[in-house]
N, C-alpha and C positions, 0 to 999 in steps of 0.2 A: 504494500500500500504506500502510496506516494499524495505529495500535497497536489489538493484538487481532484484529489479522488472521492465519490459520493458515496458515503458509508452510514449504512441503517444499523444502528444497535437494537437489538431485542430483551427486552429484561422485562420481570415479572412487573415491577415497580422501581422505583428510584433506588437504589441500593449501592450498599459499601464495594462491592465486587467489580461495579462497575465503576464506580468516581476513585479506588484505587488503584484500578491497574489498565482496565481498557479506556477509559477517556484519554488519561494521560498517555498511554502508549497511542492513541492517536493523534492526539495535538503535538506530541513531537514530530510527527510525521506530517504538519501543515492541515490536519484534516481536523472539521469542525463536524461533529454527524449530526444525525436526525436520530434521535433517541425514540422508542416506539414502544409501549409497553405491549402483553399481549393482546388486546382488540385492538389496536390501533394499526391496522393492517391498509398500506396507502396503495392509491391505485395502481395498475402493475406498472404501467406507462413511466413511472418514477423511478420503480427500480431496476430499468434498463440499464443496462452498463453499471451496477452498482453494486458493491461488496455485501452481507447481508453477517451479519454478527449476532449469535443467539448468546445469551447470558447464562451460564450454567444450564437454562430449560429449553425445552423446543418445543412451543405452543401449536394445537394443530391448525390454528386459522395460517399460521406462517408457514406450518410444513404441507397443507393443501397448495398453497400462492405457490412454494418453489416446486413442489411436484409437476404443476401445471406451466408456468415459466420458466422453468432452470435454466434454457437456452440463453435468454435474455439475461439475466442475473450473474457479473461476474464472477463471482467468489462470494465461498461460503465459508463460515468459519464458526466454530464453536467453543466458546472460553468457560474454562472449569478452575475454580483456586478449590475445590474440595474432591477426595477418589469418586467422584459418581459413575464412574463407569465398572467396578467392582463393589457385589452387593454385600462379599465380606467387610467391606470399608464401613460400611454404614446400616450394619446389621443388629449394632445395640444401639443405635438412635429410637426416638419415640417410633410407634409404628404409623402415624399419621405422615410423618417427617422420611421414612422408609419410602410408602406409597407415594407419596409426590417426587420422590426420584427417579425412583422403577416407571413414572409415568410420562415424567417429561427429561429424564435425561439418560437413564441405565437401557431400558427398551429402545432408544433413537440409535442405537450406537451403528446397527446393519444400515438404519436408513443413513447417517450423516456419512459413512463410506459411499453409498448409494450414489448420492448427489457430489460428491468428493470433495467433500468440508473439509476443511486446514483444520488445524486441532489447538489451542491455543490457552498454555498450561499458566500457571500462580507459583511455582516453583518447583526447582530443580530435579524434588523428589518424583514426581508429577513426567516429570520431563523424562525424565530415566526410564520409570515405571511403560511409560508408553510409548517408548523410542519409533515402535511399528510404526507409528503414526507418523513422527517427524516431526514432533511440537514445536510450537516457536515459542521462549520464554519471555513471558513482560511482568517483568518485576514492577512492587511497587510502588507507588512516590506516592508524596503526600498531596494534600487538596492545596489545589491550585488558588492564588490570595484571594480571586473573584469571587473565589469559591465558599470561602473564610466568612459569611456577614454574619451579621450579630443580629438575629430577628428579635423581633417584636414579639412578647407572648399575650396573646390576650386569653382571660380565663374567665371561667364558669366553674364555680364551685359550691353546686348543691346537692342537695340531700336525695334518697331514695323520695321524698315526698313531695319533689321537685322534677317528678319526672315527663309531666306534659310539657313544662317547660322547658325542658332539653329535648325533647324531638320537637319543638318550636323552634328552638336554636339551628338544628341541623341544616336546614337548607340555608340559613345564614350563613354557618360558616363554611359552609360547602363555595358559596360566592366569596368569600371573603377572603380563603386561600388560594383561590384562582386567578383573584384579580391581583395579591398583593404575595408578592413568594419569599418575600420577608418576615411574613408573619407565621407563629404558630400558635396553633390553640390547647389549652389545658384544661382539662374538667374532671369532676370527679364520680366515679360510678361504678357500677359493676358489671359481668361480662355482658347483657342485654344492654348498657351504655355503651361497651366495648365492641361490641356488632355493630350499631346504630350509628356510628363514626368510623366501621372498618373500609378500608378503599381509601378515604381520603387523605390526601399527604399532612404532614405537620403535626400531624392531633395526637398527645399525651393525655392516656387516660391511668387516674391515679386510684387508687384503692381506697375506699372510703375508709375514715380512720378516726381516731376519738378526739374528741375536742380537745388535749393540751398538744398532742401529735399536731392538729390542723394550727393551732397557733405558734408553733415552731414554724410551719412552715411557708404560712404569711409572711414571717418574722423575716423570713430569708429574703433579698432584693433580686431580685428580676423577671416581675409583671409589671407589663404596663396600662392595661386597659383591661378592668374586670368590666362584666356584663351580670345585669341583673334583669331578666326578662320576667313577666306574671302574664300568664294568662288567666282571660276573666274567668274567676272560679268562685263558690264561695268559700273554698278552702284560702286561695291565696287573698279572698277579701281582707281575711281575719291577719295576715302576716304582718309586721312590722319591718323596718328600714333598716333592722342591723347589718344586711350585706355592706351599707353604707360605710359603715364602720370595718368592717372586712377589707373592701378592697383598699379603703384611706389608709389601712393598716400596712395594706401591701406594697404600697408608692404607688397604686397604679388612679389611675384614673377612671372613673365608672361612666359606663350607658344605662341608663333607670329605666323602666317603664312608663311613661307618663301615667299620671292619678295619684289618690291620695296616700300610699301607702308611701312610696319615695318626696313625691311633692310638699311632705310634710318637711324634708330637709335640705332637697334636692332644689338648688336654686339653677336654670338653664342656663349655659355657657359661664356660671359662676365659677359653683364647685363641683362640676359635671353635666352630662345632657340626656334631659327628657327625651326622650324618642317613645310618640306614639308604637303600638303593637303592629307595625306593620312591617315585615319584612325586608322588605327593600329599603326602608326608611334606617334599619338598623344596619344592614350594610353601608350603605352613605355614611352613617354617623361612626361607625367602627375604622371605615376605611379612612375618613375625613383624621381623626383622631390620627390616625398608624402617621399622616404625610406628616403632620401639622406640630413639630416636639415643643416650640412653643406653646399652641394651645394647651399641650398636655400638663406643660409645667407651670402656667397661670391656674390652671381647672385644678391641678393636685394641692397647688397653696391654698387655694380657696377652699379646696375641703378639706384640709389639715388644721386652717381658722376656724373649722367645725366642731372640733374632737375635744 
């Protein structure tokens, strides 16, 4: 591969395997790719003359396209930094973690001979082990400085009692991380919270824990922007405005629900911003907040003059 060469990487998701050893071993080489997770399969016309890079797996929406294309598609290549092509290597792993090998990387080994994938190893052992092949070794380097940013956390951190209000949240911060790739989001829940945010990049989900644990962990700096969302209930009629005091605790800056239960201390664009329950509105206001570090650190004094 050479610089100005169009190369598709394939990987499950965003991951370390990839940002430590094949990005880098491409950008030395002049080459900027097109990153593609499994559905994100582009039309063929694209990957004419183009190298094609599967990430430890080989999903079958991409091993239909080169089945059907191969001609077209320069070079194939397949990058492993753990033994998945020997089922002794990974035979006291979980069995869930077993099966998704044997499915997307131990069974492809006939086909990626098939189509005559380059083989492309994580280290030396690797390299040895499958000489047959002819691997080419890309050691790893570290993330690249662009690469280094210091995101923004915006969090949510309620209770099991709190839980229509966190699938309220969801399509928020579904928009929120796509528009903005600086930011991540934090919440607290358990594994049906842990589904209900799985797929989406950024999102740390924390284990609900006991009240002097959770004040430790305000205690500690780096959140910026908590959310406090209510939907109209008569359960959260009855709630009072101490997240107000939570997130002021955290350094961060709050989005309230408009009405009386925030309104009571929640002065707009003071010491935080009311934002009606509408969706998009909460986006704008989360997003506005993330550009704007000014505002954040007028809106934080202002609710710190509260405490």
């Amino acid at each position: 591969m050479k610089a100005g060469d169009r190369v598709f990487v394939v990987e499950e998701n965003a991951n370390p395997s990839t940002d430590y050893f094949v990005i880098p071993f491409l950008r030395e080489r002049g080459i900027e790719p097109v990153r593609c997770t499994f559905a994100q399969v582009p039309p063929v016309e694209k990957l004419a003359g183009a190298a094609v890079i599967f990430v430890r797996y080989v999903p079958k929406p991409w091993q239909s396209l080169i089945d059907r294309h191969r001609a077209d598609i320069a070079n194939v290549y397949f990058f492993m930094d753990d033994d998945l092509f020997d089922w002794r290597a990974f035979a006291t792993m979980p069995l869930r973690y077993q099966a998704k090998i044997v499915r997307y990387s131990w069974s492809h080994q006939k086909w990626l001979r098939t189509v005559g994938a380059r083989l492309l190893v994580s280290t030396p052992y690797l390299q040895q082990k499958y000489a047959e092949w002819q691997p080419q070794l890309l050691p790893p380097r570290p993330l690249m400085p662009q690469e280094q940013i210091s995101p923004l956390t915006v969090f949510y951190h309620g209770s099991a009692s709190h839980g229509a209000d966190i699938r309220w949240l969801r399509p928020v911060i579904a928009d929120v991380l796509a528009r903005n790739e600086q930011l991540m989001f934090e919440v607290i829940g358990d594994a049906a919270v842990n589904r209900l945010f799985k797929g989406l990049p950024r999102v740390h989900v924390l284990h609900p824990m006991k009240w002097p644990a959770y004040q430790a962990l305000v205690g500690r700096p780096g959140r910026a922007i908590g959310l406090a969302p209510l939907i109209n209930s008569r359960f959260n009629r009855a709630r009072s405005h101490t997240k107000f005091f939570d997130i002021t605790q955290a350094g961060a800056v709050g989005v309230y629900a408009s009405g009386p239960v925030y309104g009571d201390i929640v002065e707009h664009e003071r010491n935080g911003l009311l934002v009606p329950m509408d969706q998009r509105a909460w986006v704008d206001a989360i997003l506005r907040l993330a550009d704007d570090g000014a505002l954040r650190e007028q809106l934080l004094a202002g609710a710190r003059a509260c405490l």
